[in-house]
Kinemage of the C-alpha trace (Angstrom):
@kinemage 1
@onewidth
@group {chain A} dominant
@subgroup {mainchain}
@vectorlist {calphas} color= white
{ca unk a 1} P -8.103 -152.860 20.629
{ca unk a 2} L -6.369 -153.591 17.489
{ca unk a 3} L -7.212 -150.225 16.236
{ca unk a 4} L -5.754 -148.359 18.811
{ca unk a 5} L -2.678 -150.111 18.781
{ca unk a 6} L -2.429 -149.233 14.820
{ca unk a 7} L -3.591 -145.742 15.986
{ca unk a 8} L -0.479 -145.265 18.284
{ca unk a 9} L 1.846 -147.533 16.272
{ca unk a 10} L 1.300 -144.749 13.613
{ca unk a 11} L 1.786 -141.824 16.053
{ca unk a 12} L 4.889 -143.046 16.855
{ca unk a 13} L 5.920 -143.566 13.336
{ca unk a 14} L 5.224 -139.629 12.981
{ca unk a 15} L 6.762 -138.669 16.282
{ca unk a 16} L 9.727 -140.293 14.868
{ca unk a 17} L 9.441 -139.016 11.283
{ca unk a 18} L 9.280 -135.712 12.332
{ca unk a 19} L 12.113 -135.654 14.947
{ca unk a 20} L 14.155 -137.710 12.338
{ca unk a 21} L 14.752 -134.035 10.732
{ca unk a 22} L 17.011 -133.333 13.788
{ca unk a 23} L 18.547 -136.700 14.948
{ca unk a 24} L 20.461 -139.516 13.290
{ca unk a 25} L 18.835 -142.557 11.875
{ca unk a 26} L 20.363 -144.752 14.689
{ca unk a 27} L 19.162 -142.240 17.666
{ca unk a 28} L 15.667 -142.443 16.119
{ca unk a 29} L 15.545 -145.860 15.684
{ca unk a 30} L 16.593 -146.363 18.957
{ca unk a 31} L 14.344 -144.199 20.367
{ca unk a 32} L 11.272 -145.479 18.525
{ca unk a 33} L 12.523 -148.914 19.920
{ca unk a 34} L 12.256 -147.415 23.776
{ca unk a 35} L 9.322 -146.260 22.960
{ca unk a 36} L 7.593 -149.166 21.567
{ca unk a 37} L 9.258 -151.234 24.808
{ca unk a 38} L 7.558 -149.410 27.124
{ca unk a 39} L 4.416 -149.417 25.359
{ca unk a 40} L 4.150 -152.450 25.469
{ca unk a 41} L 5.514 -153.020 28.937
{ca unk a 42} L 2.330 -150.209 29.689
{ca unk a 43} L 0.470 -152.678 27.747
{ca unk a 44} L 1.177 -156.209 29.420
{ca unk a 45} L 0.928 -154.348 32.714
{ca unk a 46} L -2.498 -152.975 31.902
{ca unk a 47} L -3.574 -156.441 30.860
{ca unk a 48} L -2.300 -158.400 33.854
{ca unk a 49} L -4.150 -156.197 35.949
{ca unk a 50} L -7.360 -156.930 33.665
{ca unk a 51} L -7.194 -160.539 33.812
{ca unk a 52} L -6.384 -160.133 37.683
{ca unk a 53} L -9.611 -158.297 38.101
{ca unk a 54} L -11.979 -160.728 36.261
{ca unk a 55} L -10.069 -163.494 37.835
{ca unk a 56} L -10.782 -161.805 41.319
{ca unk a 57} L -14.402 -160.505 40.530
{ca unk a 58} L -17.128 -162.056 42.353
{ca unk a 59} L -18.841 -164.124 38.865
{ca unk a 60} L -15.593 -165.880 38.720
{ca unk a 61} L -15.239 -166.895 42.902
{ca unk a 62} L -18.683 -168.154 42.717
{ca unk a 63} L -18.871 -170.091 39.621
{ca unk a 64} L -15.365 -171.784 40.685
{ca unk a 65} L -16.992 -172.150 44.279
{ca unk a 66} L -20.103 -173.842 41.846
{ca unk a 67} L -17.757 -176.039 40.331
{ca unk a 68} L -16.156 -177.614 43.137
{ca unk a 69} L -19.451 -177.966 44.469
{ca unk a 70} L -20.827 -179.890 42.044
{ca unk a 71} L -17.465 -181.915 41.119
{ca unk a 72} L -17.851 -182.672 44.844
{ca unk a 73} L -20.765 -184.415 44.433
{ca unk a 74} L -20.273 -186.223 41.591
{ca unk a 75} L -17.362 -187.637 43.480
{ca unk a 76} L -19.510 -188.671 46.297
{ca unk a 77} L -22.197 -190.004 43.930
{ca unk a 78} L -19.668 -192.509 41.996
{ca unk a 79} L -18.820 -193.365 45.233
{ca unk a 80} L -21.629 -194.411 46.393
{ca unk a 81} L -22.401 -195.962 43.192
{ca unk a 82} L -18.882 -198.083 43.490
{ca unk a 83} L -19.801 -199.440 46.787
């Protein structure tokens, strides 16, 4: 993961290097700015929608449904043990 970020971090160093020729220093920092916003907007999206998945995903319902289940009845066991 880290190496593709470095991997497009540097492609959009050379988009910007190269277009630099044309534009102002302030238009392509400003656009290498926009572009590194909505990477990472693309990039918190993508990720949210990861951890929604394995959150959702049918290992995760059962071993919270496991969980309860057992929690449950420990609490019924001290319980019992406290009467």
């Amino acid at each position: 993961m880290r190496l593709f970020l470095a991997v497009a971090v540097l492609m959009l160093a050379f988009i910007a290097y190269t277009e630099a020729q044309e534009e102002t220093t302030e238009q392509t920092f400003a656009k290498f700015g926009e572009q590194m916003t909505e990477m990472g907007k693309d990039l918190a999206e993508k990720a949210k929608t990861t951890f929604e998945n394995i959150n959702n995903s049918e290992f995760a319902v059962t071993s919270r449904n496991w969980f309860t289940q057992q929690l449950e009845k420990l609490k019924n066991r001290v319980q019992e043990i406290s009467q």
